[in-house]
C-alpha positions as CSV (number, residue, x, y, z in Angstrom):
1,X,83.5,112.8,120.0
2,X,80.1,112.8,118.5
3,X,79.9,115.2,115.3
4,X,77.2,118.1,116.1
5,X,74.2,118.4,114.1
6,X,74.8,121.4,111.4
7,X,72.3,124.3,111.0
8,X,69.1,123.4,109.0
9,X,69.6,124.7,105.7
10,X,65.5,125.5,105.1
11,X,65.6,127.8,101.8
12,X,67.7,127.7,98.9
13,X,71.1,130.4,98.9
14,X,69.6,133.7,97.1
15,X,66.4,132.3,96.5
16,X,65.1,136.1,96.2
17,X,68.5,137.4,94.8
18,X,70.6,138.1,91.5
19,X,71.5,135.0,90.4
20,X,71.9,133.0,87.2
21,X,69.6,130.5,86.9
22,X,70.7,128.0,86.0
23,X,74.0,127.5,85.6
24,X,74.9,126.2,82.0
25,X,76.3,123.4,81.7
26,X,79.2,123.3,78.6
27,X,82.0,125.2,78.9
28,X,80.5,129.1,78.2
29,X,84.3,131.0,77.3
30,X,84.0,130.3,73.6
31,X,80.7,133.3,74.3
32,X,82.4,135.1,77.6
33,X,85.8,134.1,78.4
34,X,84.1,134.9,82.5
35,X,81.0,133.4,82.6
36,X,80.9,129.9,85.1
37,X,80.0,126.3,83.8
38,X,79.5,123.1,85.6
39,X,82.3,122.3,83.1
40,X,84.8,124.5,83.6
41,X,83.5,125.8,87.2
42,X,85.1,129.5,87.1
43,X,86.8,129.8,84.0
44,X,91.0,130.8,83.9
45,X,90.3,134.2,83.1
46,X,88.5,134.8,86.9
47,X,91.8,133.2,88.1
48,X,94.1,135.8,87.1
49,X,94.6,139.3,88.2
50,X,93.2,142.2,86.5
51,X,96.2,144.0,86.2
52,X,97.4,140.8,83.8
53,X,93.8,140.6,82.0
54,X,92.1,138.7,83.9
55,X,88.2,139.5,84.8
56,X,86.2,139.3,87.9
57,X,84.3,136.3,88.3
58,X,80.5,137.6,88.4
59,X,78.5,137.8,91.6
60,X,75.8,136.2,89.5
61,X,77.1,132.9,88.7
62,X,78.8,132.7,92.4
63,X,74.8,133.4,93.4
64,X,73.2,130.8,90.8
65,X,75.6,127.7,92.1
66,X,75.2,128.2,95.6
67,X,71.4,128.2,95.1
68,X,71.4,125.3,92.5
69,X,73.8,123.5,95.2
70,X,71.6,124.3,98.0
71,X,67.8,123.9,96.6
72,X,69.1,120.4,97.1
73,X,70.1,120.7,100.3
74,X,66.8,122.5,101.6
75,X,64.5,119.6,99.4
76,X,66.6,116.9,101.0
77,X,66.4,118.2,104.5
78,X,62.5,118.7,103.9
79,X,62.4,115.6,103.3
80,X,62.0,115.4,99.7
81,X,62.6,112.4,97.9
82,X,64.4,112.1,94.0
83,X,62.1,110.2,91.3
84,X,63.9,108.8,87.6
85,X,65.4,111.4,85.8
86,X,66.1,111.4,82.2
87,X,68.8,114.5,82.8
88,X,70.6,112.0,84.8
89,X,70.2,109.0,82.7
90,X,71.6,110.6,79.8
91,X,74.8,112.3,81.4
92,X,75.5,109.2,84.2
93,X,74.5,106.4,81.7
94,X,72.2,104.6,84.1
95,X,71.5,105.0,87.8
96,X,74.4,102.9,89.9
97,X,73.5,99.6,92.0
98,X,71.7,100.6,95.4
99,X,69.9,104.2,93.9
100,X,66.8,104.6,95.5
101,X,63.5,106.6,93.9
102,X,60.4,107.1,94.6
103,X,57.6,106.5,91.9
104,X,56.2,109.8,90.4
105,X,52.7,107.6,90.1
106,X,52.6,106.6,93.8
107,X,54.6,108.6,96.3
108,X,54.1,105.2,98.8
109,X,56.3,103.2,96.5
110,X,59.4,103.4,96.1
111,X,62.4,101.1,93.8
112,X,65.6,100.1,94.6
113,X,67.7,99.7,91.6
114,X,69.9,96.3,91.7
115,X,71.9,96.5,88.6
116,X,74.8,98.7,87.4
117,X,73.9,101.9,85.0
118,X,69.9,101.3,85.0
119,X,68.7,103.6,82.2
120,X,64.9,102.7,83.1
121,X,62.2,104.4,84.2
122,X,61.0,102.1,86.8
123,X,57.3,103.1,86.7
124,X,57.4,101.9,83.4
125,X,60.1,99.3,82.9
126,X,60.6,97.6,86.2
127,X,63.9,95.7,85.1
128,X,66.6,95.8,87.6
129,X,64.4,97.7,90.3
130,X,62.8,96.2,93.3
131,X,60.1,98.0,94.3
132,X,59.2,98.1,98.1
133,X,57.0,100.5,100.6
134,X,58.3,101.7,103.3
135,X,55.6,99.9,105.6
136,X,56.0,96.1,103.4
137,X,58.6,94.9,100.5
138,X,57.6,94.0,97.9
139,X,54.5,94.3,96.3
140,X,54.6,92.9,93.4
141,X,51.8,90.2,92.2
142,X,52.8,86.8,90.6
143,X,49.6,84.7,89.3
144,X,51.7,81.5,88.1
145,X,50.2,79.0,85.4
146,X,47.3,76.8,86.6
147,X,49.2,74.9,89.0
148,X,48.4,70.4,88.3
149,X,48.2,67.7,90.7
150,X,51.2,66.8,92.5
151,X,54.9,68.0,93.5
152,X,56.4,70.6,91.6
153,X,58.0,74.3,91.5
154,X,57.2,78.0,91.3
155,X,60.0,80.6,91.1
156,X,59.7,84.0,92.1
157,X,61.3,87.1,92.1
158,X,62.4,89.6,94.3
159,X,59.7,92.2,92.7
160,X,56.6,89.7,94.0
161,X,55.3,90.2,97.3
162,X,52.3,88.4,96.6
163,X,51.9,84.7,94.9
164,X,49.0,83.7,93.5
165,X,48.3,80.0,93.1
166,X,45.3,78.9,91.3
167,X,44.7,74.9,91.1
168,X,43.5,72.4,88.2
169,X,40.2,72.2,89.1
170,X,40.5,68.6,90.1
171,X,41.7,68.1,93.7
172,X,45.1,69.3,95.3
173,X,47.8,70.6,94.1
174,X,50.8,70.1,95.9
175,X,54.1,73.0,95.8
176,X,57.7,71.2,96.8
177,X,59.6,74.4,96.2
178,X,59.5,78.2,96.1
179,X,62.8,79.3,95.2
180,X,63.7,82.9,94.2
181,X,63.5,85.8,96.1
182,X,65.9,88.2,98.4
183,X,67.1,88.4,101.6
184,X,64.5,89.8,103.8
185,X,61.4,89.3,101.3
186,X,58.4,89.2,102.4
187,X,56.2,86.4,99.8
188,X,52.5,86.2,101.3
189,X,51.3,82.9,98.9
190,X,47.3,82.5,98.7
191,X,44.9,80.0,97.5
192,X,42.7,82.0,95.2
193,X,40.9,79.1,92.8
194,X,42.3,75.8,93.8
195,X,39.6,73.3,96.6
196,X,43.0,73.4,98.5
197,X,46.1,73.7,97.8
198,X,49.2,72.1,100.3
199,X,52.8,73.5,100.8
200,X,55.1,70.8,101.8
201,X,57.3,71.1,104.7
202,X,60.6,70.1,102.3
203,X,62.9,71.9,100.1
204,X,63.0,75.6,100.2
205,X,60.1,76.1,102.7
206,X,61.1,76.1,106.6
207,X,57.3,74.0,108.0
208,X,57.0,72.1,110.7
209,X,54.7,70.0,109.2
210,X,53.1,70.6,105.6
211,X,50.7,73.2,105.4
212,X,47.1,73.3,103.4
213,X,45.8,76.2,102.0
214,X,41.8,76.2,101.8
215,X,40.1,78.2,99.0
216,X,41.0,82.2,99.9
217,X,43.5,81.5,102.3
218,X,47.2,82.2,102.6
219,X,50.7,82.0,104.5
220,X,53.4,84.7,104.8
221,X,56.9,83.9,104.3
222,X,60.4,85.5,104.9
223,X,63.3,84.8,102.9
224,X,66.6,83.3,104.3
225,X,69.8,84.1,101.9
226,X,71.8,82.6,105.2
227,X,69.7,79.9,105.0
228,X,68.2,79.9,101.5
229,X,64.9,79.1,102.8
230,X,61.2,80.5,103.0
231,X,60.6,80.7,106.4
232,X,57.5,80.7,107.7
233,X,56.2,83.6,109.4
């Protein structure tokens, strides 16, 4: 039995109503022993009938959490999209492995957060996000030191969409390994300074035979986790 799709929810509950907005947050029965919280939801006294003191829960606080609760609702289905929030930072500690925000610089880009109560704003410390688009992942740029003569390595990271090689100046430079990266990345690696620069087809790069790079041009690679290899696209 499939589940059946539930009515849009396209404006927030009371939006032009009594409400109160917004619903503190601490416990408010130390000012009004009636008045709602997020902490203590509808305080005891609502709870218990008047004829043994207790007092009606207000109309205004049932109005203000159904329209806090559903303005999300509404944004979501509108397809609205959460960026960092310091609000949330400070109460959760950090967002939780696999949060997903879009950047308030650049609504394209977007960050997936890989590590456990991230406290950082990623479009200003980028440390345990990975940002992606939703058209190509990354896009990150890596320029690595001026790359000399001969076999050697470059790691990258699962930020860098792009890696940058620039040669010695003297003749070829040759790369044995790119190691790094995520399952799925995409790593387009260009020649940008060197006469010509040549991947080998050995260690972490899937080539059928080795590959030169000319001045200005470039190869696209996937990453493997199966197979922990660069594979060329």
């Amino acid at each position: 039995m499939s589940t059946p799709v539930p009515p849009s929810v396209v404006t927030p509950f009371a939006i032009n109503g009594g409400k109160t907005d917004p619903i503190p947050v601490p416990s408010q029965i130390g000012t009004s022993p009636e008045i709602a919280s997020f902490n203590d939801g509808f305080p005891p006294a609502t709870r218990i009938p008047r004829t043994q003191g207790g007092i009606p829960p207000r109309g205004l606080d049932m109005n203000g959490i159904l329209f806090m609760l559903s303005a999300h609702t509404s944004w979501v289905a509108a397809g609205g999209q959460y960026q960092f929030n310091a609000d949330v930072v400070t109460v959760s500690t950090g967002y939780p492995v696999g949060a997903v925000l879009q950047s308030a610089v650049n609504p394209a880009q977007f960050y997936l957060n890989t590590v456990a109560n991230n406290a950082n704003d990623p479009d200003s410390v980028i440390t345990g996000w990975l940002p992606f688009t939703l058209t190509a992942a990354p896009t990150g740029v890596q320029t690595p030191s001026t790359l000399a003569a001969g076999s050697q390595s470059i790691v990258t990271t699962p930020s860098v969409g792009f890696l940058e090689l620039t040669g010695d100046g003297g003749g070829t430079s040759a790369i044995l390994n790119i190691t790094g990266g995520s399952n799925g990345q995409i790593l387009v690696v260009s020649n940008v300074a060197a006469p010509f620069v040549t991947l080998l087809s050995s260690g972490n790069l899937r080539l059928p035979v080795d590959v030169t790079l000319l001045q200005n041009d470039s190869q696209a690679f996937r990453f493997s986790s199966a197979l922990n290899l660069w594979v060329k696209m």
